[in-house]
C-alpha distance (Angstrom), angle and dihedral (degrees) to the residues before:
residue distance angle dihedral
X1 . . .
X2 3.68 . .
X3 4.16 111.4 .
X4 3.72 113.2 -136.3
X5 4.24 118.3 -110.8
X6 4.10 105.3 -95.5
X7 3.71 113.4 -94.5
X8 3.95 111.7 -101.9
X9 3.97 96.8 5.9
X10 3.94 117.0 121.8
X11 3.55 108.5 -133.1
X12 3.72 109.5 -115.0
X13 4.03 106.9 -138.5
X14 4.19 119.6 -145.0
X15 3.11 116.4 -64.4
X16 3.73 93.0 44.8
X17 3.73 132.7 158.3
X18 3.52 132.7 -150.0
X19 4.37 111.0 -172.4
X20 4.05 96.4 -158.7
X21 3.86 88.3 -151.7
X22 4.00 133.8 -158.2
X23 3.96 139.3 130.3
X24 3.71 122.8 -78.7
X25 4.01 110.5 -65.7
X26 4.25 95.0 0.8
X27 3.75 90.0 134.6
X28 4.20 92.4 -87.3
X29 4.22 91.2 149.9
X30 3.85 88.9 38.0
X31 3.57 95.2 63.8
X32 4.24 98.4 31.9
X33 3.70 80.4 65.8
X34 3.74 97.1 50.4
X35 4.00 84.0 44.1
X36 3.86 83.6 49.5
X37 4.22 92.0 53.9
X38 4.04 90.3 39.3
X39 3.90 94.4 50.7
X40 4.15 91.1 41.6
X41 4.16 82.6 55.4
X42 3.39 93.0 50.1
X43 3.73 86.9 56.4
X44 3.49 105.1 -108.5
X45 3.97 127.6 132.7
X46 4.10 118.6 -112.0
X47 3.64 135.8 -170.0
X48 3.48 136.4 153.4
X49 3.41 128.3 87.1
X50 4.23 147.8 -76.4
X51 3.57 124.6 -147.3
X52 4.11 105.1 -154.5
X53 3.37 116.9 -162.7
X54 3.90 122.7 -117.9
X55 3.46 133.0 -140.5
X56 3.88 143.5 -174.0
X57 3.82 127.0 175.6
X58 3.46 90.7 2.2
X59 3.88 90.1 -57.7
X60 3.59 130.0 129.4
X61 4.26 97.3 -122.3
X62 3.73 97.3 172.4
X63 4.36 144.9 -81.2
X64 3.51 127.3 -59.0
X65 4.10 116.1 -157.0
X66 3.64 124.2 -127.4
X67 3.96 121.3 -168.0
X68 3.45 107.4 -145.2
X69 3.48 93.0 -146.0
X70 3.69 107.0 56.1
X71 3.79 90.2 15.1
X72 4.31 82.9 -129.5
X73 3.61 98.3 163.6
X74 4.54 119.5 -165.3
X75 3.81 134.6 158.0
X76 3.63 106.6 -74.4
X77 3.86 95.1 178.9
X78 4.11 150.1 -1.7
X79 3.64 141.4 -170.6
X80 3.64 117.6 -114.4
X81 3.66 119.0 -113.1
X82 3.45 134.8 -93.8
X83 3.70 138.2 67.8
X84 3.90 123.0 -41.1
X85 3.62 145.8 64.1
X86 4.23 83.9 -112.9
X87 3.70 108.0 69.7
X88 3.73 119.0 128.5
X89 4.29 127.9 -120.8
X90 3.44 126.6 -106.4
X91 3.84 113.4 -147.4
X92 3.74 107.7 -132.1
X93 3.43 115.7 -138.8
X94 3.90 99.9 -135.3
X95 3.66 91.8 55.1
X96 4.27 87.5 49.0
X97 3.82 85.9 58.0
X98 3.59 97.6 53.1
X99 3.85 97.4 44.0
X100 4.19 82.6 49.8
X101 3.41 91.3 50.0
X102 3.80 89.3 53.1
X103 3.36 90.5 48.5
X104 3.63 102.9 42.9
X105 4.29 115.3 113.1
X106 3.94 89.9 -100.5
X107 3.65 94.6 51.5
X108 3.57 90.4 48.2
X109 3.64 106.0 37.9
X110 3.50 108.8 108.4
X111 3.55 97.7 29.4
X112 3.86 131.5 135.2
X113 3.66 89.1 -164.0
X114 3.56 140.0 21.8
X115 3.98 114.2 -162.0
X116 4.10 111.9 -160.7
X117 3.99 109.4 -173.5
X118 3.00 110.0 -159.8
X119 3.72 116.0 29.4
X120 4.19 96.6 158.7
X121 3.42 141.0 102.9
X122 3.88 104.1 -14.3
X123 3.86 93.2 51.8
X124 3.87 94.8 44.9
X125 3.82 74.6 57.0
X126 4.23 91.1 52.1
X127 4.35 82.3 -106.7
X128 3.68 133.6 120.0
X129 3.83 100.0 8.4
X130 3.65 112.9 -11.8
X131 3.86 91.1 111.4
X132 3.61 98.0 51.0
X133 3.95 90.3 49.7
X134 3.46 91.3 49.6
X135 3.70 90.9 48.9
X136 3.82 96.0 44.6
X137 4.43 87.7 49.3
X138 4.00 88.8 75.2
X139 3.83 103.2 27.2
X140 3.64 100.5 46.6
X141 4.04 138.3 75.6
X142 3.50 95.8 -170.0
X143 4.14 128.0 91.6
X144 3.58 119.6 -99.1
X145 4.25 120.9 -130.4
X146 3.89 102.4 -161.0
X147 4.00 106.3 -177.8
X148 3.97 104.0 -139.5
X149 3.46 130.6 -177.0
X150 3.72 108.9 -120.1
X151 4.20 86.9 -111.4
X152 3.72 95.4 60.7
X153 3.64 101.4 36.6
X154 4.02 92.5 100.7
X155 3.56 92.8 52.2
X156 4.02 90.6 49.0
X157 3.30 81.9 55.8
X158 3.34 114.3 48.6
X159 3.94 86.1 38.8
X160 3.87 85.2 62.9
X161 3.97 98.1 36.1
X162 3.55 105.6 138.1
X163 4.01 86.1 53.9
X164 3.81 122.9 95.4
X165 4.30 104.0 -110.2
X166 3.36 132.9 177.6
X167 3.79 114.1 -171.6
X168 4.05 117.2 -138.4
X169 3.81 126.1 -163.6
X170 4.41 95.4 -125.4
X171 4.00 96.5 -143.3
X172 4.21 90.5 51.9
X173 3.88 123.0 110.8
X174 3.89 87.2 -154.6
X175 3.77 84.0 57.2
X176 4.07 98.1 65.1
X177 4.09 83.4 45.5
X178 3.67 94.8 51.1
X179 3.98 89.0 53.7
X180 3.53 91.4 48.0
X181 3.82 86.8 59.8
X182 3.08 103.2 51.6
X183 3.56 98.9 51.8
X184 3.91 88.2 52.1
X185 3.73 87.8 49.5
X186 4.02 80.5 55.3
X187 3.55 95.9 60.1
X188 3.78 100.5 50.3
């Protein structure tokens, strides 16, 4: 039996973008990956990738990649040494292969959803995985998740204007529903 579209809820047409938005460390990749576990019980197919932060002593030391396909997991990036809270990352080029491979059109292809955390300051700057999103925006039926910081959200957007977006507050319940209806809209 054929579900009816969800009242009020503009269909989002392929390609499609959804920027799951929230401020630097507000729990963003926490709650794509319950979103990830809540849309794979509803049935649908996910792939992509998360970037989980890592700590030691307290102390933010960098992301680790996990393909949600294979669940492969590698060092995706690290602060430089030396003192102070303001040294940059590194990207680490292990961790760059396994987020491609997550990414790449086989990976990917019969996905309902394809989660991409971190899309930020490296792929504004055509690093880290600018070229697979790019790629995956004419090869792929199925909506896009790009994790955003809440700073960078405009320019994801406006980079990605002629897409259909919708822009979801990370941390929100009503967020993980919203998803969920707009990948059942997807299958009528």
């Amino acid at each position: 039996m054929l579900q009816e579209p969800d009242e009020g809820l503009t269909p989002l047409t392929p390609p499609s973008i959804i920027l799951w938005v929230g401020p630097k460390h507000s729990g963003k990749t926490t709650s794509a990956a319950c979103l990830v576990q809540t849309v794979r019980d509803a049935g649908f197919a996910v792939a992509g990738c998360l970037a989980p932060s890592v700590y030691a002593n307290n102390s933010l030391l960098g992301f680790d990649v996990v393909n949600l396909r294979s669940g492969e997991r590698g060092p995706l990036a690290r602060r430089e040494t030396g003192p102070g809270p303001d040294r940059k990352f590194r990207l680490i080029t292990e961790g760059l292969g396994i987020g491609n491979e997550a990414l790449n059109s086989i990976a990917t292809q019969d996905a309902d959803l394809i989660v991409v955390d971190e899309y930020g300051p490296w792929e504004l700057t055509f690093q880290g995985w600018r070229t697979a999103v790019d790629r995956l925006m004419t090869s792929t039926d199925a909506v896009l998740l790009l994790v955003v910081r809440e700073e960078l959200v405009d320019a994801v957007q406006t980079l990605y204007g002629a897409v259909p977006t919708r822009r979801l507050v990370a941390t929100q319940q009503k967020s993980i529903d919203e998803v969920l209806a707009v990948l059942r809209n997807n299958r009528l």
